[in-house]
Backbone as CSV, one residue per row, in Angstrom:
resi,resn,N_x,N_y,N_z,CA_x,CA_y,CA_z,C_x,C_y,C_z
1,UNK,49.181,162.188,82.918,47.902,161.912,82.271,48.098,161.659,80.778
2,UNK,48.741,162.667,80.015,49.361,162.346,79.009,50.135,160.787,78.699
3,UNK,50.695,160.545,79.150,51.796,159.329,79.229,50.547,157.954,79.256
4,UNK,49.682,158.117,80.265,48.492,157.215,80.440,47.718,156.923,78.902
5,UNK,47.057,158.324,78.679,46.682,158.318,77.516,47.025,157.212,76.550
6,UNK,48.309,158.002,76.470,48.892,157.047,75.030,48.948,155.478,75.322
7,UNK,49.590,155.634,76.747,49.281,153.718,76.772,48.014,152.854,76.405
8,UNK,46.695,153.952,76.941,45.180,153.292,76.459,44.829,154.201,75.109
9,UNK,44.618,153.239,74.485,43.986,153.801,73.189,42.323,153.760,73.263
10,UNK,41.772,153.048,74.378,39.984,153.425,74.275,39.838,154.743,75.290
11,UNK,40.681,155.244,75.804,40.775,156.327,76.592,39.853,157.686,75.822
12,UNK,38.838,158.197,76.433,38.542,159.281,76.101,38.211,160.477,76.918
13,UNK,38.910,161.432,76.975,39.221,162.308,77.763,38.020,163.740,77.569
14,UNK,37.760,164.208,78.941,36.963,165.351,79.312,37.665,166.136,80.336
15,UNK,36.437,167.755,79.745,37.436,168.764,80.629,36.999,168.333,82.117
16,UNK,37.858,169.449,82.559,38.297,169.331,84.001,36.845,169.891,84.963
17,UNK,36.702,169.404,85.983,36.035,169.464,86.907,36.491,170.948,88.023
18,UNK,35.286,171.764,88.040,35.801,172.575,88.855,36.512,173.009,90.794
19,UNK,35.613,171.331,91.141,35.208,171.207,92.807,35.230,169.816,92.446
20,UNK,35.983,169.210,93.746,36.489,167.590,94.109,34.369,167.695,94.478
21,UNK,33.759,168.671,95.119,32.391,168.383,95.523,31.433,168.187,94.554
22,UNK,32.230,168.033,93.398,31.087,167.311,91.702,31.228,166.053,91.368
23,UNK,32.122,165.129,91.979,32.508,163.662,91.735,31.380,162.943,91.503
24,UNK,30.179,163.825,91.854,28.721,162.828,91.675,28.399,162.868,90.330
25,UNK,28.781,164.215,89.380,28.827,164.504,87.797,29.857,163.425,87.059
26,UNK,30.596,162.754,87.478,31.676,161.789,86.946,31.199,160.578,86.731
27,UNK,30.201,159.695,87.032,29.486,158.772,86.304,28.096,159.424,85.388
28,UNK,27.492,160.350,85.475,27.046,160.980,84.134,27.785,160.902,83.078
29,UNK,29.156,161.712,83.437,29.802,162.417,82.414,30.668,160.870,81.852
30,UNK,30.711,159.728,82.054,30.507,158.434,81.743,29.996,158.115,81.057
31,UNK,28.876,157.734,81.550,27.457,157.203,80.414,27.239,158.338,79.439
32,UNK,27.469,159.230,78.945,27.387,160.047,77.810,28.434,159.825,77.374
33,UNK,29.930,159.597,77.488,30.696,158.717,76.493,30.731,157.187,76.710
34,UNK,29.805,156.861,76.605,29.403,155.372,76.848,30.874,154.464,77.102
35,UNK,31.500,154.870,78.366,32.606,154.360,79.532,31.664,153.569,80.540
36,UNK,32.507,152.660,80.338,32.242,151.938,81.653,33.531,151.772,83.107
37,UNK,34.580,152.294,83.034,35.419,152.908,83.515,35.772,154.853,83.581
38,UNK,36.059,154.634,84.627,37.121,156.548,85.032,38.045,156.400,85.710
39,UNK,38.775,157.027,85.491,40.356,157.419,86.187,39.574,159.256,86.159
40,UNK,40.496,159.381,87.373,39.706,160.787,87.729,40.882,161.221,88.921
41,UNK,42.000,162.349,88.246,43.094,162.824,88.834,42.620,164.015,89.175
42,UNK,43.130,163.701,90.711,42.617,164.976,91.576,43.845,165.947,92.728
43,UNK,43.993,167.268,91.885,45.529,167.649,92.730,44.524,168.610,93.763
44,UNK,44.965,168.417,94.863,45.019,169.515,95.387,46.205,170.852,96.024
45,UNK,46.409,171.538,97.311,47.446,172.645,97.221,48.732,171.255,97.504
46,UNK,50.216,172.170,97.395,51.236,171.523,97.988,51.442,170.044,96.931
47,UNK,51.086,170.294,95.730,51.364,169.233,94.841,50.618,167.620,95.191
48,UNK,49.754,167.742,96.250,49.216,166.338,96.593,48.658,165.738,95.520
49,UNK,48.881,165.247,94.938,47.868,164.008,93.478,47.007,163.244,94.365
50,UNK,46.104,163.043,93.905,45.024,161.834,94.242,44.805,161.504,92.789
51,UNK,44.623,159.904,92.982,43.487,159.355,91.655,42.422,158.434,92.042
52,UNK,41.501,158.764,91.600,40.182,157.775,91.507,40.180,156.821,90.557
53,UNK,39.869,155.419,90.668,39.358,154.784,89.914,38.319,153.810,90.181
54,UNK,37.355,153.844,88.888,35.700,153.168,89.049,35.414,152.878,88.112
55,UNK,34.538,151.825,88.875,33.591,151.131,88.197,32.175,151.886,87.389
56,UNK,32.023,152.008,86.085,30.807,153.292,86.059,29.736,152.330,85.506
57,UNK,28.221,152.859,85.829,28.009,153.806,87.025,27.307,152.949,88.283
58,UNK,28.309,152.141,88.726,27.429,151.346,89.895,29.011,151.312,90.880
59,UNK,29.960,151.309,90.284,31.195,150.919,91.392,31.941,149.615,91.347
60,UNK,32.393,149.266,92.079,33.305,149.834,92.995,34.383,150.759,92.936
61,UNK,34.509,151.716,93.508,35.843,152.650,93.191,36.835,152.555,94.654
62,UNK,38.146,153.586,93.610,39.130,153.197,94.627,39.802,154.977,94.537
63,UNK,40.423,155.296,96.069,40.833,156.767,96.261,42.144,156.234,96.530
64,UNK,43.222,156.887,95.633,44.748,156.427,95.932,45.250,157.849,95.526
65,UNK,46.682,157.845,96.638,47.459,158.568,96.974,48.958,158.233,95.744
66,UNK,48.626,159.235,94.980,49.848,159.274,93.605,51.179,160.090,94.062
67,UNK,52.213,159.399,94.046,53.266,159.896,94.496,54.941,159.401,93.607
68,UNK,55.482,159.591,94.096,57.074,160.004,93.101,56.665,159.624,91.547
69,UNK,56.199,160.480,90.882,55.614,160.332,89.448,56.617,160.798,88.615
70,UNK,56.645,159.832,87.261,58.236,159.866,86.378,57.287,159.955,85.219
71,UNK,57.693,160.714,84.570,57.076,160.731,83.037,57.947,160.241,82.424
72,UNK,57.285,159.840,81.056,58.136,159.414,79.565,59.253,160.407,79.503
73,UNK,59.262,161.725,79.058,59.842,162.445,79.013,60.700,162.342,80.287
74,UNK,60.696,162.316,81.274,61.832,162.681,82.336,62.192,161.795,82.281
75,UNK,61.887,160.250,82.142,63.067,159.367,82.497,63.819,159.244,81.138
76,UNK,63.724,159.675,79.940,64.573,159.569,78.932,65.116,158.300,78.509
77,UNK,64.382,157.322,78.867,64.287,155.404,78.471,64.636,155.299,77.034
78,UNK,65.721,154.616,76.817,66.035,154.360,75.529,64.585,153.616,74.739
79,UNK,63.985,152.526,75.098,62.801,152.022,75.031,61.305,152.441,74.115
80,UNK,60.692,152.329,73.388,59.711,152.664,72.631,58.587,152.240,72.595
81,UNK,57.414,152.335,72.392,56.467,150.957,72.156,55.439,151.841,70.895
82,UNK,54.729,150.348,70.276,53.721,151.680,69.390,52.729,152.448,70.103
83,UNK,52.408,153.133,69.574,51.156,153.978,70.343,50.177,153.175,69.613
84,UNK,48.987,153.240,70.668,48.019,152.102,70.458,47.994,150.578,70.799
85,UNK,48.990,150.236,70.840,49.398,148.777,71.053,48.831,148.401,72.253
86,UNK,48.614,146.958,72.125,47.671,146.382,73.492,49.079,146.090,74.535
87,UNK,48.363,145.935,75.642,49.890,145.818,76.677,49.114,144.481,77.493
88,UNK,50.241,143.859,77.917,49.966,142.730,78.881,49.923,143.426,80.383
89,UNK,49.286,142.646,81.218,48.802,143.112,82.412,49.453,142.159,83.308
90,UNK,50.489,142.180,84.186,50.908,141.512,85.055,50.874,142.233,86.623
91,UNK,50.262,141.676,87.305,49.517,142.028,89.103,50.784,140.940,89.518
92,UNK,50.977,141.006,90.665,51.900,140.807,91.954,51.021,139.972,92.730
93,UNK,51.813,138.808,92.885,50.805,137.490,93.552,50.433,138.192,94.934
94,UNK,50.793,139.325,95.341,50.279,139.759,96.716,48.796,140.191,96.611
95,UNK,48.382,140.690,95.200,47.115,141.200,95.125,45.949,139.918,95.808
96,UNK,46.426,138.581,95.481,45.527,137.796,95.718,45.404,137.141,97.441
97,UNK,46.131,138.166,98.283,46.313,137.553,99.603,45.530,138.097,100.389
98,UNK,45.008,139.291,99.852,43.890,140.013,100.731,42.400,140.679,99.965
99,UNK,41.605,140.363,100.307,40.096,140.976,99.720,40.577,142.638,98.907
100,UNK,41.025,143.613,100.091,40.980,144.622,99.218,41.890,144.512,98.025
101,UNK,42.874,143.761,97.776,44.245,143.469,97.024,43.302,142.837,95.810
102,UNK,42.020,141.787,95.880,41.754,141.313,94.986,40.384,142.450,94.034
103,UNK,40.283,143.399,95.033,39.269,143.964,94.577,39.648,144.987,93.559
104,UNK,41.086,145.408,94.075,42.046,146.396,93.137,42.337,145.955,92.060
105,UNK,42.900,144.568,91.753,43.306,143.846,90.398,42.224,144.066,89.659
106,UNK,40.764,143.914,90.344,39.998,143.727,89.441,39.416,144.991,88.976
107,UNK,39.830,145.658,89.643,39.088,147.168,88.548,40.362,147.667,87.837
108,UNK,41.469,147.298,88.690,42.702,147.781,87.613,42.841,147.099,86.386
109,UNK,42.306,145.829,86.599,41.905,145.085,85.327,40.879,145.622,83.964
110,UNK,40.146,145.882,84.450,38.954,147.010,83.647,39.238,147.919,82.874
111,UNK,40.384,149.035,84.176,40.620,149.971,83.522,42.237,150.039,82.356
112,UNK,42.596,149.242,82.629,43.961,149.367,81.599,43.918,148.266,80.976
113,UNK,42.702,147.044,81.038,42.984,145.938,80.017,42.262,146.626,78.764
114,UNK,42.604,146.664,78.051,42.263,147.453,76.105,41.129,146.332,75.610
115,UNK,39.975,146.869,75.665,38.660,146.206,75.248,39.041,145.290,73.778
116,UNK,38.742,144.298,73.541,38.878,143.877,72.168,37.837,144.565,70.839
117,UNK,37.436,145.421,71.422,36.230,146.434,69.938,36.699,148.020,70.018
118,UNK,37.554,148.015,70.730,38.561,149.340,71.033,39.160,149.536,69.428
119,UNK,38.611,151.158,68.936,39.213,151.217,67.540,40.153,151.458,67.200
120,UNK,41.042,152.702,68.057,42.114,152.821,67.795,43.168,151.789,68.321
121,UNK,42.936,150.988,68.937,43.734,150.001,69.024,44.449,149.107,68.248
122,UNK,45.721,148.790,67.967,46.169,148.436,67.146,46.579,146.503,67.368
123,UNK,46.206,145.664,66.678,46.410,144.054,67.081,47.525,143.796,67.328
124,UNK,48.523,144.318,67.994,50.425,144.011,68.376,50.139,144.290,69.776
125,UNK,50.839,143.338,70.827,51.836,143.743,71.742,53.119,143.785,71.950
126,UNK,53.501,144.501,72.429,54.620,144.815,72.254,55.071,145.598,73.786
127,UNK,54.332,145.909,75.200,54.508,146.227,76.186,53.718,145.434,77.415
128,UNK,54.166,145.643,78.994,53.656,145.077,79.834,53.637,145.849,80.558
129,UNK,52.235,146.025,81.551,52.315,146.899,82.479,52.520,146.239,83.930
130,UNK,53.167,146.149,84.851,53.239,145.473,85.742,52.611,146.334,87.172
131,UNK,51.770,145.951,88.060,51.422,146.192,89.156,52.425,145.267,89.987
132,UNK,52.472,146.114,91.436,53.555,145.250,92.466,52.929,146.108,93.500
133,UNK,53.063,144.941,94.404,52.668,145.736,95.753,53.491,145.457,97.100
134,UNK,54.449,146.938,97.399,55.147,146.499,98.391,55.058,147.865,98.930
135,UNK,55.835,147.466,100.458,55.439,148.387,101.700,53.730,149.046,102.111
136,UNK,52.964,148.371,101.173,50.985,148.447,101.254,51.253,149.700,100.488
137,UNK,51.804,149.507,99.389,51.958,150.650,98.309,51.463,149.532,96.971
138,UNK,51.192,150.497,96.161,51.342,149.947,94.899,51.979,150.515,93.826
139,UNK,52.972,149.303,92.976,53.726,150.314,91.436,53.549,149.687,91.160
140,UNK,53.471,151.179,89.961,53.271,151.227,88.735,54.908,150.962,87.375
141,UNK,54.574,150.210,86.838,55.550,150.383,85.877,55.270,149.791,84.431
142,UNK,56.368,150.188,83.638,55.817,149.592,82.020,56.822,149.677,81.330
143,UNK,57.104,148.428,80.908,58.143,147.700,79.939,57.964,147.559,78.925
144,UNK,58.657,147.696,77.887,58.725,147.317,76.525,59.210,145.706,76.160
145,UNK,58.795,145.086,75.557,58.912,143.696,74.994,59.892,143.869,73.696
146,UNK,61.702,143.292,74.003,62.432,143.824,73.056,62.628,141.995,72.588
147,UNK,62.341,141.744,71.577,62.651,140.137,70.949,64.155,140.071,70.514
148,UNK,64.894,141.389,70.726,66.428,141.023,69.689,67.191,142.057,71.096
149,UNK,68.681,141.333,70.989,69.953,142.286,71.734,70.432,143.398,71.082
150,UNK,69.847,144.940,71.496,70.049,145.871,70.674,71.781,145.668,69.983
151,UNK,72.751,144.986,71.066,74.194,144.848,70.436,74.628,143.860,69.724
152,UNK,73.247,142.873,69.300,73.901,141.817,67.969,72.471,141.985,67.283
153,UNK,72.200,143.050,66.512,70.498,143.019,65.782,70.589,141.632,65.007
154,UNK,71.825,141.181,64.332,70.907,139.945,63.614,71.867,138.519,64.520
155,UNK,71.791,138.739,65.565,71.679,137.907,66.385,71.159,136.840,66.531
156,UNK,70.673,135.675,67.589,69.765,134.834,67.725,68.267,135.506,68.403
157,UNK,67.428,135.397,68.619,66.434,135.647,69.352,66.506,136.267,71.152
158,UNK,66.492,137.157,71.237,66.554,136.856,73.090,65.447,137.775,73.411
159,UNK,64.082,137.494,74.163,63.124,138.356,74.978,63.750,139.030,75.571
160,UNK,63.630,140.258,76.048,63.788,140.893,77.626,62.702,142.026,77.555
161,UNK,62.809,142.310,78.782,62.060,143.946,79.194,62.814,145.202,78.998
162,UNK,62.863,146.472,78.782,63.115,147.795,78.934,62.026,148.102,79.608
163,UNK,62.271,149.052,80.968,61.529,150.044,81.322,61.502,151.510,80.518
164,UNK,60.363,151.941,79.771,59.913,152.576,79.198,58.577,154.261,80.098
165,UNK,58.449,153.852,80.912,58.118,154.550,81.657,56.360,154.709,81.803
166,UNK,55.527,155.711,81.787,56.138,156.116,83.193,56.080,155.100,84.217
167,UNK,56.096,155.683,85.528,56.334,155.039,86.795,56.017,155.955,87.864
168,UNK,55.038,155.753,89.302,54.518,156.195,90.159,53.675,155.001,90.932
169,UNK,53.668,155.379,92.120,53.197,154.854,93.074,52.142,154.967,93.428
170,UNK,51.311,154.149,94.073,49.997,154.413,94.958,49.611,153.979,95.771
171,UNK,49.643,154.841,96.894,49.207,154.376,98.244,47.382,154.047,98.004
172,UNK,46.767,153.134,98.596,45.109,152.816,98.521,44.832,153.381,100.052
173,UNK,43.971,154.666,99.751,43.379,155.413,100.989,42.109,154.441,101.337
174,UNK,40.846,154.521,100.405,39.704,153.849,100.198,38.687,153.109,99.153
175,UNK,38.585,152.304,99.464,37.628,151.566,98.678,36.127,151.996,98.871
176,UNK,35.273,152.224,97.644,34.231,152.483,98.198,32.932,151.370,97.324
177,UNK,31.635,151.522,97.773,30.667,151.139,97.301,30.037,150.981,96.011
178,UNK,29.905,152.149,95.441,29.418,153.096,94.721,30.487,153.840,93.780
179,UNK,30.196,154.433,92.679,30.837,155.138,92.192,31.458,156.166,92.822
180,UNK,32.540,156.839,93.167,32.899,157.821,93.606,31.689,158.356,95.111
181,UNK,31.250,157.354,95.356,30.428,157.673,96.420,29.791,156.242,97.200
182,UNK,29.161,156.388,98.887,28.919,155.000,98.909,29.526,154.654,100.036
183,UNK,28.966,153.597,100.586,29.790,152.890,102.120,31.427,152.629,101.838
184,UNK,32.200,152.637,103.287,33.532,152.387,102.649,33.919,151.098,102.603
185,UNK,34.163,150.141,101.922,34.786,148.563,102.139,35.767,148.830,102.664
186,UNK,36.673,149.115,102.243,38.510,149.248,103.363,38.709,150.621,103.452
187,UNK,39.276,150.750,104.525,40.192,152.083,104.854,41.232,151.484,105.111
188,UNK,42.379,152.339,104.360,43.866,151.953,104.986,44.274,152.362,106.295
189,UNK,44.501,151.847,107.618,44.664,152.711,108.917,46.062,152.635,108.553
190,UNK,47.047,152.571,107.659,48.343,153.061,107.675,48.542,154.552,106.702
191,UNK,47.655,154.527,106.580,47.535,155.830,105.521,47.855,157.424,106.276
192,UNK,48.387,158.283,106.122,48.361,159.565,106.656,48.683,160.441,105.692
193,UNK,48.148,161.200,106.117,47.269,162.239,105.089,48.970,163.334,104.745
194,UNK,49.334,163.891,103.724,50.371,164.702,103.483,50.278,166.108,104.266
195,UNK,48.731,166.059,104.526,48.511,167.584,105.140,49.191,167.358,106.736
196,UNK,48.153,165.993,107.223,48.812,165.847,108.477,50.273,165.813,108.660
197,UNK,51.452,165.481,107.824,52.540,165.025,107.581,53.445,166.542,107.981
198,UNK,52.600,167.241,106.919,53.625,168.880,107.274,53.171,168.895,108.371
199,UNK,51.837,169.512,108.870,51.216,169.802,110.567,52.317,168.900,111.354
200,UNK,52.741,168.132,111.244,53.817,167.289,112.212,55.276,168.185,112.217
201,UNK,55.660,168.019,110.741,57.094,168.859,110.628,56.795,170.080,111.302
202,UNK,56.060,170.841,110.775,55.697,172.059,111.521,55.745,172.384,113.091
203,UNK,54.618,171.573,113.595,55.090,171.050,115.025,56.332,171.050,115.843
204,UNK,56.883,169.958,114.794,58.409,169.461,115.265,59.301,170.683,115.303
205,UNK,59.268,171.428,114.379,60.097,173.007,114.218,59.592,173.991,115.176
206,UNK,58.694,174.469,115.302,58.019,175.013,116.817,58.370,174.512,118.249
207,UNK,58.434,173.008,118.298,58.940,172.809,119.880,60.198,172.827,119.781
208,UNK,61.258,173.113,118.640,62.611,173.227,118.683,62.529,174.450,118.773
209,UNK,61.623,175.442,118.054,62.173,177.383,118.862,61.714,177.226,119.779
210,UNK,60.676,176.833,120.421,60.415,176.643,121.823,61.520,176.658,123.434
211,UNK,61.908,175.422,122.278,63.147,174.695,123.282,64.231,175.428,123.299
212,UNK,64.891,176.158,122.298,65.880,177.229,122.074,65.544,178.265,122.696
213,UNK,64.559,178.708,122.656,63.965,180.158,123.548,63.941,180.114,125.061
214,UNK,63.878,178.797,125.459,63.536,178.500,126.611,65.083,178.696,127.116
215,UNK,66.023,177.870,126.387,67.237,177.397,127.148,67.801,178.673,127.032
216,UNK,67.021,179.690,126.175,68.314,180.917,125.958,67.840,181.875,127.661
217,UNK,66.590,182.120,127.727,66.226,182.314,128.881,67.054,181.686,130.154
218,UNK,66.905,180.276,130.695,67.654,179.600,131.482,69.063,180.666,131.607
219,UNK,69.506,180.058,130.315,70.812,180.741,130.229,71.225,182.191,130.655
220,UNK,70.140,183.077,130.318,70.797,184.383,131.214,70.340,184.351,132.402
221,UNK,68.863,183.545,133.154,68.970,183.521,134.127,70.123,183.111,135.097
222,UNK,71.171,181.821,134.420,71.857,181.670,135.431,73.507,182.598,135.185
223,UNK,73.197,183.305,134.579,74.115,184.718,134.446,73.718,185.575,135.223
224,UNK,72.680,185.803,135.939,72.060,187.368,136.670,72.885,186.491,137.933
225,UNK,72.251,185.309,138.621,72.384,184.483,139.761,74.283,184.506,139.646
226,UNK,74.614,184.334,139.107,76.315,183.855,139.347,77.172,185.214,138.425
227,UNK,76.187,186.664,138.842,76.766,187.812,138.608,77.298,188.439,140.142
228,UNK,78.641,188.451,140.713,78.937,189.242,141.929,78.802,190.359,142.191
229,UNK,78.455,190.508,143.199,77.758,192.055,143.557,79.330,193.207,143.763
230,UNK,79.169,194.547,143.504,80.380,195.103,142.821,81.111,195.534,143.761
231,UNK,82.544,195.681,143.902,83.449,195.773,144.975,83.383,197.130,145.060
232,UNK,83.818,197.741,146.414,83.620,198.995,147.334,84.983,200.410,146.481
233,UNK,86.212,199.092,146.207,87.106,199.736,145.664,87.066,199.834,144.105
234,UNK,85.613,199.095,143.553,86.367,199.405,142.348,86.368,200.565,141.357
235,UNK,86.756,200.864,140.072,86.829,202.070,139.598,85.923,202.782,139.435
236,UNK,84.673,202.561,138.974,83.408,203.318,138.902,83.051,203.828,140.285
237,UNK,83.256,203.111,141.656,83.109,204.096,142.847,84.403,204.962,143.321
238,UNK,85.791,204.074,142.962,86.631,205.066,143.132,86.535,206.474,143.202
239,UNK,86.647,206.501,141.604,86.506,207.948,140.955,85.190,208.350,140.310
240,UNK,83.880,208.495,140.718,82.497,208.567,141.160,82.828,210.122,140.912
C-alpha cells in the first residue's frame, strides 16, 4: 500500500475499515474527499489479500485476488524514480479481446492515470506502469525510464527500462455494477477460492491417513490368517 502510494501522488488515504460488511461506507467515505476513484485492500485469515477497485460513487468496480506481492524494499532494484512523478500507463493488447478485459483497462485507467490538477504531482516522467495479462491473471509491474547506460554516463543516448518494483498479481474474481455493490457483469468460473484450495489439501491428507490406516489393518489381518496353529511338541507345552 505504501509502495502504491508513492507511485500516485493524488492518492489520499483513510483509516481502516472495521468489517468487509461496511464496503457500502466506501463511496461516502469518497465523496467527502472529493475521489472519484478507491482502491480498497482487503486481507482476510491465512494471508489472503483481496483488492477492490471503483468507480465512485456509481461504479463499476472490480474484486481481485492479490497474490505473490514484492515490495520496493524486498526486491532491492538498483532503479529509482521521483516521488510524485507522472508514470506512463501501458495495458497488454489482450485487455482489448474481451468485454471484461476492456472494462478493467478502463477503471485501471482512472485509477493510476495522475489527474492533470493533481498537486502534488510533479510535470516529469520518468516511469511506466505496465499491465499484462497472462494465464487470466493480471501483472502488475513498474519500470523506470533510464535515458543513459549506467556503464558509459557520458555516453551516447540509449532508453531502456529498470524494473523498480513493486510487482504482484491479480486474479479478477468479479466485476460488479455499482460501487462495491450491485449486479455481477463477469464472474471468473476459473477462479477458486484459497479457502477452498486448503479444504482440498486437507482432504487430500485425510484420505492418505485413511488409506494408511486401512492398509495397516489389512496388513495384520493377513498376519492373524497366515499365523499356524501351535505344534503339540513345542516348548511351551513340553514343559507346561
Amino acid at each position: 500500500m505504501n509502495d502504491l502510494e508513492a507511485l500516485l501522488p493524488q492518492v489520499k488515504k483513510d483509516a481502516k475499515l472495521d468489517s468487509k460488511n461496511h464496503l457500502n461506507l466506501l463511496p461516502e467515505l469518497a465523496d467527502l474527499h472529493n475521489c472519484n476513484n478507491t482502491l480498497y485492500f482487503e486481507a482476510r485469515r491465512h494471508e489472503d489479500l483481496y483488492l477492490w477497485a471503483a468507480k465512485t460513487p456509481n461504479g463499476p468496480s472490480l474484486k481481485l485476488h492479490v497474490q505473490n506481492v514484492h515490495t520496493m524494499d524486498e526486491l532491492k532494484m538498483t532503479g529509482n524514480c521521483l516521488k510524485g512523478s507522472r508514470g506512463l500507463l501501458s495495458f497488454d493488447a489482450a485487455f482489448e479481446e474481451t468485454e471484461w478485459g476492456r472494462l478493467t483497462k478502463e477503471v485501471l485507467t482512472h485509477i493510476f492515470g495522475v489527474p492533470p490538477q493533481a498537486r502534488k504531482a510533479k510535470p516529469f516522467i520518468d516511469h511506466i506502469i505496465t499491465f499484462s495479462i497472462l494465464d487470466s491473471k493480471i501483472w502488475f509491474r513498474n519500470f523506470q525510464i533510464m535515458e543513459k547506460d549506467p556503464l558509459q554516463p557520458n555516453g551516447p543516448v540509449q532508453t531502456s527500462l529498470v524494473e523498480i518494483g513493486p510487482r504482484f498479481v491479480l486474479t479478477p474474481i468479479r466485476i460488479f455494477e455499482g460501487a462495491f455493490s450491485g449486479a455481477t457483469v463477469f464472474a471468473n468460473p476459473e477462479f477458486v477460492t484459497p479457502a477452498a484450495v486448503r479444504s482440498a489439501v486437507r482432504r487430500e491428507k485425510g484420505s492418505k491417513y485413511r488409506e494408511r490406516k486401512l492398509a495397516q489393518s489389512e496388513r495384520a489381518g493377513r498376519k492373524e490368517e497366515r499365523k499356524l496353529d501351535e505344534d503339540e511338541l513345542a516348548v511351551s507345552k513340553v514343559f507346561a
